[in-house]
N, C-alpha and C positions, 0 to 999 in steps of 0.2 A: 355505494360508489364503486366505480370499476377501479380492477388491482394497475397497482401502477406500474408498469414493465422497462424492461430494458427492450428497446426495438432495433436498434443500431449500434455497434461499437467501431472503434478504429483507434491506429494505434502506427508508431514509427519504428525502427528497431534503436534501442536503448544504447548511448555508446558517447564518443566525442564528439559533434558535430561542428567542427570550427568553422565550416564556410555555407552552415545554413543559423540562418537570425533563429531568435525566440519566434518574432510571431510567424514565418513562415515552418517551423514544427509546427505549433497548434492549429495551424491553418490548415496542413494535411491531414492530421489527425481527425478534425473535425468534418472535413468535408468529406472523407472519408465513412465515418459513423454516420452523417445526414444519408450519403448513400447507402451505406445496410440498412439502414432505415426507411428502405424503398422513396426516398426523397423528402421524409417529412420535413417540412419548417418551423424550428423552433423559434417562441418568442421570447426565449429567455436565455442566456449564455452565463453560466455560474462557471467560475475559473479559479484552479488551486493553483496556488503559486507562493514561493517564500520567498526569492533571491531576487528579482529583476527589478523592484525599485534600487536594488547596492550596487549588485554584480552588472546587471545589464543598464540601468541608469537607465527604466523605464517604466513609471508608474500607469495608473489607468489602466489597465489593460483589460478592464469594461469594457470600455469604449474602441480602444485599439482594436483585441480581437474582432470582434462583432462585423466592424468596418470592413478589417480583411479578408473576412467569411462570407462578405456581401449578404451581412444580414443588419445593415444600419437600421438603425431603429429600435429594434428589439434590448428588452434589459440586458444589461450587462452589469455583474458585480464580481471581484475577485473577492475571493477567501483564502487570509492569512492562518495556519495553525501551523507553524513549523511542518513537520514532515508528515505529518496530518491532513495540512492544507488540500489536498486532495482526496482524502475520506471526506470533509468537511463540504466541499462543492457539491460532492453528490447527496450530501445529505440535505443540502439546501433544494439543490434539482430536485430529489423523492418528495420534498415537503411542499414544492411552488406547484406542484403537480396532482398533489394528493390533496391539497385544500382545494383543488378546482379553479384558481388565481390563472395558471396555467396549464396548457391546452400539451404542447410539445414544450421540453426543456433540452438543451446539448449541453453536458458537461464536459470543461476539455481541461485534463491535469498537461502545465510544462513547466520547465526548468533547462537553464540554459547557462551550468556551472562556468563553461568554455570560456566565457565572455570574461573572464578574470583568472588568472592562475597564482599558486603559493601561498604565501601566508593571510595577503588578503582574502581569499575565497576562505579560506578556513574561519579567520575573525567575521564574515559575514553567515556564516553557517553559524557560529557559536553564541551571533546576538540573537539566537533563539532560546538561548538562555535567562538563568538573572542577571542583567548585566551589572548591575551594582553589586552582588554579592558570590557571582561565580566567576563571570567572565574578567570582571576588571582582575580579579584574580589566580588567570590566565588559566582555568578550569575550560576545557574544551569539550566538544560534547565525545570525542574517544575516550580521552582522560577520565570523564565522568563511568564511562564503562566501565575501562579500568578498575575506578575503584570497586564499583558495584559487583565485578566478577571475583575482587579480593575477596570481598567482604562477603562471599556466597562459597567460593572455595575455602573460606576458613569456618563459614558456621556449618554447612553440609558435608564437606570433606571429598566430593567426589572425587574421581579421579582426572588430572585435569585433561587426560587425554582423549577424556566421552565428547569433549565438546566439538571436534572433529567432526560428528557424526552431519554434526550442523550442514557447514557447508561444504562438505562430501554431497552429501543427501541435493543441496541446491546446484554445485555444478554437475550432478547427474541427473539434475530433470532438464536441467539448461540446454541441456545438446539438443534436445527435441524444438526446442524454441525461438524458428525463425528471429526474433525480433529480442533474443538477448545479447546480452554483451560479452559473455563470456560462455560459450558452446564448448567448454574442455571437462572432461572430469580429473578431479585432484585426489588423490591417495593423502592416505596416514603420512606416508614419509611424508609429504610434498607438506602439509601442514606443518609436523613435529617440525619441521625444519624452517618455517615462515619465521622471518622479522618480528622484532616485538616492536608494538607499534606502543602501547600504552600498557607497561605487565601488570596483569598476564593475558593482556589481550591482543594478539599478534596478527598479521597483517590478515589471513584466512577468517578471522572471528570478526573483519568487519565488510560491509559492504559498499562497492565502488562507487563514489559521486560520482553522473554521470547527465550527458543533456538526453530530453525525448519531452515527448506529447505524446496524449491517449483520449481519448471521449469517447464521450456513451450519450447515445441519446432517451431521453424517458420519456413516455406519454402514457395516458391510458390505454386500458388494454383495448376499449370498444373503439379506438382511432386508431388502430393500427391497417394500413393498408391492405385489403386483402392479395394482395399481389405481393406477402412477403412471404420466403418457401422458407428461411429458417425460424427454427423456435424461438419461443419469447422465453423470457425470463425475469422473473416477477421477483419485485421488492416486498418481503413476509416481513422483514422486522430494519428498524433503524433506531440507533440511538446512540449519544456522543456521552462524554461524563469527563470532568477534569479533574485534578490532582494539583499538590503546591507545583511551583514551577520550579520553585529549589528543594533539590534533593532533599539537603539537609534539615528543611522543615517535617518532611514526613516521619513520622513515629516508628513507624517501620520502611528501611530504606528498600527492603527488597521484596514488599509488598506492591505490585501493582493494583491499586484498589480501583482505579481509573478504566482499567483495561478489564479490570473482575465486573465493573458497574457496567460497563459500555456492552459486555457479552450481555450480562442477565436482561440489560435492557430489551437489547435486539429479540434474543429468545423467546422473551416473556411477550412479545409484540405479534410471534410470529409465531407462539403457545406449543412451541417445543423445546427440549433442552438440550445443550451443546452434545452434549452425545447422540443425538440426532441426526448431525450433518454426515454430509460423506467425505466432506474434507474442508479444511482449514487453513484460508490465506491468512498468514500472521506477518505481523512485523520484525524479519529476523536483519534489520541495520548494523544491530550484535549480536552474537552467538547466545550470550547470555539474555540475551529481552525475549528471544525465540524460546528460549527456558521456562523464563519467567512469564511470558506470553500464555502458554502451555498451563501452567500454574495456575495463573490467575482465570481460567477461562475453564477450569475445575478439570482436566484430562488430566491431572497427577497430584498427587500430595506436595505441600511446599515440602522444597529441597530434593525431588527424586523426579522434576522432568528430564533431565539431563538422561534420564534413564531410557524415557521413549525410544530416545534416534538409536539405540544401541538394539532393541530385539525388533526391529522391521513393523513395529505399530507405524513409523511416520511414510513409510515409504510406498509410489503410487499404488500397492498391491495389498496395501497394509491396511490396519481396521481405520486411521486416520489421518491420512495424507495432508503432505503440507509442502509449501514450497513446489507446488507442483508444474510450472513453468518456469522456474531458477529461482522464485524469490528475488529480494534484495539482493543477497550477494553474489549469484551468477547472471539474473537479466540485470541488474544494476538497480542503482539507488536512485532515481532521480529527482530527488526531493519533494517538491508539492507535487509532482505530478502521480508521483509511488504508489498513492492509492486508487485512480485512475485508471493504472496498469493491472491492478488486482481485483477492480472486478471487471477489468475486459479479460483478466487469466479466467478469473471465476465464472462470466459469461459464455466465455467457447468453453468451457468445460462440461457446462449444463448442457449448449447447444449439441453436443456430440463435438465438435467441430475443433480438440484438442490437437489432432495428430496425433504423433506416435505416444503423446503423452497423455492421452483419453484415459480416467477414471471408467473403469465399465460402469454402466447402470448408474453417472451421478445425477441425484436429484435437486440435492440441499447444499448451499454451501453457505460456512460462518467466513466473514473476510471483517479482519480487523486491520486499521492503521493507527500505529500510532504516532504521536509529535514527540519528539525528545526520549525521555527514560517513562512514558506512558504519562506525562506531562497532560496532553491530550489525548481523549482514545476513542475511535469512532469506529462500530462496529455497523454489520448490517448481515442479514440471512438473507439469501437471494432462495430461488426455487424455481425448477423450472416446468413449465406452463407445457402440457400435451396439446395439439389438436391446433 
């Protein structure tokens, strides 16, 4: 069977949008990526999304988007995984496409936080939770960080001012990144000095809720247009793996075994191993899950990733780059859409087509999302395709 490629991306830039709707983002996004795609038409539309049946008070969005893509007709199915939800679509897209069911598929991640502000938007974020056993007791998904970065600064002891490196590291790939949300880089002080949002996790350790849309269109490789001039970018490996959805169920809390499962899968798929790639879009919503991320995906020993961001392994020049477009916390968070955005980062990365933010010579890249505290974890190796 022919390899399955990414042929088209597109994408909006990451941020507040109060006076554009949910489905006109996705609607840009999309038609957008059918055009890189040198015009293919898809007959499938897989769509990540968490919030817009609460927050935007609009379900279906099967059938909505499609309609306003003026591609009525064609499948339409949303996919729920908390902040995964958008690894989740494109895994659906790689699989409708790779069984030969479908011909062209557009996956288009949005989120459209706007449409609610305060404590409501936050209770609607948090019923990604257990709600019978976290949420009803008022366990929020920062708060959950929170503890988990306790509970790591006191069995590893680092120092807690490594975790800085974090998103240091993401508002300095951010400047480069027409379409993030925060283009500034932030210093030590400007951290040491942030709000505590949930201790000891303070406002810099988490990443901004925020609205956008992103799609990728896939088809095989032998239907790609010859009339397309930039590179393709092939799907080597996919695989999703879940975890209890309460914390407190798991035997070890700062084990992501979801995120360790979801890597080996991909890898094992794509018959290399994570030390392989040339860079790694991770899920950094916390300072600490970018840690544990790191960890679980075998780049460091438990309790010494905190160590990477500190001697320039993580940085674009470094032996393993991450956060290479701002990540989470400087292009923003946009919930289902998040993973969407990572591998249209991961895609122009392959393509050459980074700007100032180009990996030299990348080939390979590992891009993980995850839903909650690695609740959900959907990994996938992208490569990119010469000739």
């Amino acid at each position: 069977m022919s390899d399955v490629v990414i042929a088209g991306v597109g994408q909006i830039p990451v941020g507040e949008h109060w006076d554009v709707s949910l489905r006109s983002q996705a609607v840009r996004a999309v038609l957008a990526a059918i055009k890189d795609a040198g015009g293919l038409k898809p007959q499938a539309m897989y769509i990540g999304n968490l919030l817009a049946p609460t927050v935007s008070h609009q379900s279906n969005l099967g059938a909505l988007l499609p309609d306003w893509s003026n591609l009525t007709g064609i499948e339409g199915i949303t996919v729920e995984a908390a902040g995964a939800s958008g690894g989740g679509a494109f895994r659906l897209g790689y699989l409708a496409v790779a069984s030969g069911f479908v011909d062209v598929a557009v996956v288009v991640g949005v989120e459209k936080i706007t449409d609610v502000v305060g404590p409501e938007l936050e209770r609607a974020i948090a019923e990604s939770t257990d709600y019978d056993y976290e949420l009803t007791q008022g366990l929020t998904l920062t708060a959950q960080a929170g503890l988990v970065m306790q509970l790591y600064l006191h069995q590893y002891k680092p120092p807690r001012e490594a975790f800085a490196a974090f998103p240091m590291l993401a508002h300095e790939n951010a400047v480069g990144n027409p379409f993030a949300m925060y283009r500034k880089p932030i210093s030590q002080k400007a951290y040491d000095g942030a709000p505590m949002v949930s201790e000891p996790v303070n406002l810099m350790d988490m990443a901004p809720y925020a609205d956008g849309a992103a799609a990728v269109v896939l088809t095989r490789r032998d239907l790609v247009p010859d009339s397309l001039s930039h590179l393709l970018v092939k799907v080597s490996g996919s695989s999703v793996a879940s975890d209890t959805l309460a914390r407190h169920d798991r035997s070890d809390p700062l084990a992501f075994d979801a995120a360790r499962l979801s890597v080996e899968g991909a890898c094992r798929q794509a018959g290399i191993l994570p030390q392989d790639v040339d860079f790694f879009e991770l899920t950094d919503s916390f300072s600490i899950y970018a840690v544990l991320s790191l960890e679980a995906a075998g780049f460091a020993p438990r309790g010494e990733g905190w160590k990477l961001g500190l001697d320039g392994t993580l940085r674009r020049d470094g032996k393993l780059p991450i956060l290479t477009m701002g990540g989470f916390k400087a292009r923003g968070n946009p919930l289902g859409a998040a993973g969407v955005y990572q591998i249209v980062e991961a895609a122009l990365q392959l393509r050459g087509e980074a700007g100032s933010n180009q990996i030299p010579n990348a080939r390979r890249a590992l891009v993980q999302n995850l839903g909650g505290p690695a609740s959900t974890a959907v990994a996938h190796v992208l490569e990119r395709v010469n000739g």
